[in-house]
C-alpha positions as CSV (number, residue, x, y, z in Angstrom):
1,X,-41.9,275.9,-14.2
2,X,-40.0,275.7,-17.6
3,X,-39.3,278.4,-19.4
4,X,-41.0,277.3,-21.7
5,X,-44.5,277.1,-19.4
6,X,-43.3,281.0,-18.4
7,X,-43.7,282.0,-21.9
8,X,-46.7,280.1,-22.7
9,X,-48.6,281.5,-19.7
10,X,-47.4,285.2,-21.2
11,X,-49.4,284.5,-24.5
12,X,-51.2,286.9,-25.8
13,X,-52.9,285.3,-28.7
14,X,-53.3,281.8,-30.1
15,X,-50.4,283.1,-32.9
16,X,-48.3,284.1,-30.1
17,X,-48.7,280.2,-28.5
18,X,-48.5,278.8,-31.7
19,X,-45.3,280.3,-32.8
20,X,-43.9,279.3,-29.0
21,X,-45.1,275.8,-29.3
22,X,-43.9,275.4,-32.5
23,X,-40.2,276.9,-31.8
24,X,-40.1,274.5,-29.1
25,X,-40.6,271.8,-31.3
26,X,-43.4,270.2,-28.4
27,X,-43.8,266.9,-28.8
28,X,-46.6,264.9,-27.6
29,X,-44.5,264.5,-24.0
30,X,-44.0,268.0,-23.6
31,X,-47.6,268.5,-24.6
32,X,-48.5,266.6,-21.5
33,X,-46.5,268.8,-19.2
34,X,-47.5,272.3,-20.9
35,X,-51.2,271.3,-20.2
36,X,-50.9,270.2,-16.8
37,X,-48.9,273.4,-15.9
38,X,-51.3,276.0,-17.7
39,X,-54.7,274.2,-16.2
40,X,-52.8,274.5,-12.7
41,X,-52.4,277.6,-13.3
42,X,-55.7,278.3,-15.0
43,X,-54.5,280.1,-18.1
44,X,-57.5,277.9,-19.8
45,X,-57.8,280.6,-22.7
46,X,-54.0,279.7,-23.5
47,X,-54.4,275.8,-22.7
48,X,-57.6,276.4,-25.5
49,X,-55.3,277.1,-27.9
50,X,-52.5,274.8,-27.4
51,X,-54.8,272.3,-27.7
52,X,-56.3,273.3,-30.9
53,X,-52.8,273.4,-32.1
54,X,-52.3,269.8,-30.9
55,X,-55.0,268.6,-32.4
56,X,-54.3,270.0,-36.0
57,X,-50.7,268.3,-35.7
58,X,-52.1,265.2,-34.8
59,X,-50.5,265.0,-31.3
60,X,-53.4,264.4,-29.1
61,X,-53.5,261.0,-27.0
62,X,-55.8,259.5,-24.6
63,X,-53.4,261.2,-21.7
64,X,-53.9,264.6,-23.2
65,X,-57.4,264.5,-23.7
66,X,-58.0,263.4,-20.4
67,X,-56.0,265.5,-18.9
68,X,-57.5,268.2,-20.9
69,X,-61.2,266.8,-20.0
70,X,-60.2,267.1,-16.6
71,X,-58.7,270.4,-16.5
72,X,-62.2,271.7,-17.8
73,X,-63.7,269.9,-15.1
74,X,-62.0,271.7,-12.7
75,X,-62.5,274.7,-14.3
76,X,-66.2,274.0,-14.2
77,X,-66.0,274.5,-17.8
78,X,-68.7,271.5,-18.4
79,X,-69.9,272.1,-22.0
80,X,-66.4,272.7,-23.1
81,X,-65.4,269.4,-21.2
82,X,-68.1,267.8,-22.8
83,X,-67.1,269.1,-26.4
84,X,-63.5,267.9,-26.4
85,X,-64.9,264.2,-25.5
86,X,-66.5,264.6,-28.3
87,X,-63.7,265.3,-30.4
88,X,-62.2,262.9,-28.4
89,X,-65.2,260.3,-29.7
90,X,-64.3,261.3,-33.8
91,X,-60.2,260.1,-33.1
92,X,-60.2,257.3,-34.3
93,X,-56.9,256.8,-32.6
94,X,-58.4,257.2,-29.6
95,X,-60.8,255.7,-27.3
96,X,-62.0,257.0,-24.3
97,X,-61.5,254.8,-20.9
98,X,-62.3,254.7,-17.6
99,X,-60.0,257.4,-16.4
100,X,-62.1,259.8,-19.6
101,X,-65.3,258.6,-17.8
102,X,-63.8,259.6,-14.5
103,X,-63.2,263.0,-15.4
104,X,-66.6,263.7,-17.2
105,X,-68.1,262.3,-14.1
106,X,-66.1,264.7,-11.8
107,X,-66.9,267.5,-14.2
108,X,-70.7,267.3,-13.2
């Protein structure tokens, strides 16, 4: 793990991961990563908020929101799965594809 995943999984507070994220300077590659390691580690409160930040910075892609899906799966977190495909569904940017499905699918 990075030492950056060591202080994420420390946060407190969703100003706490915020402030980390943001004196990172994470970038939608690093965004990847950071969600992978805090799902595996099921810090899901923490992996809540960085994606909440990611989304208001406009850094969410298909890969994090199915990664992101899919971590909720696992989690057996199903409505909260089922409420980021739905943000997933008002991105314009994005659309979901087979690998989204996938995950939904495995979430049930």
């Amino acid at each position: 793990r990075s030492a950056l995943d060591e202080r994420l999984m420390a946060a407190q507070s969703r100003a706490e991961t915020v402030e980390i994220l943001q004196r990172n300077r994470v970038d939608p590659r690093k965004l990847t990563s950071v969600l992978g390691t805090l799902g595996r580690a099921r810090k899901m409160r923490v992996c809540a908020w960085v994606y909440e930040w990611a989304g208001e910075k406009k850094l969410l892609n298909i890969i994090h929101y199915n990664r992101y899906i899919d971590l909720l799966g696992k989690s057996k977190m199903i409505e909260q799965a089922l409420e980021v495909f739905s943000d997933m569904r008002k991105n314009k940017d994005v659309k979901p594809d087979t690998i989204t499905y996938s995950a939904l699918i495995s979430a049930c």
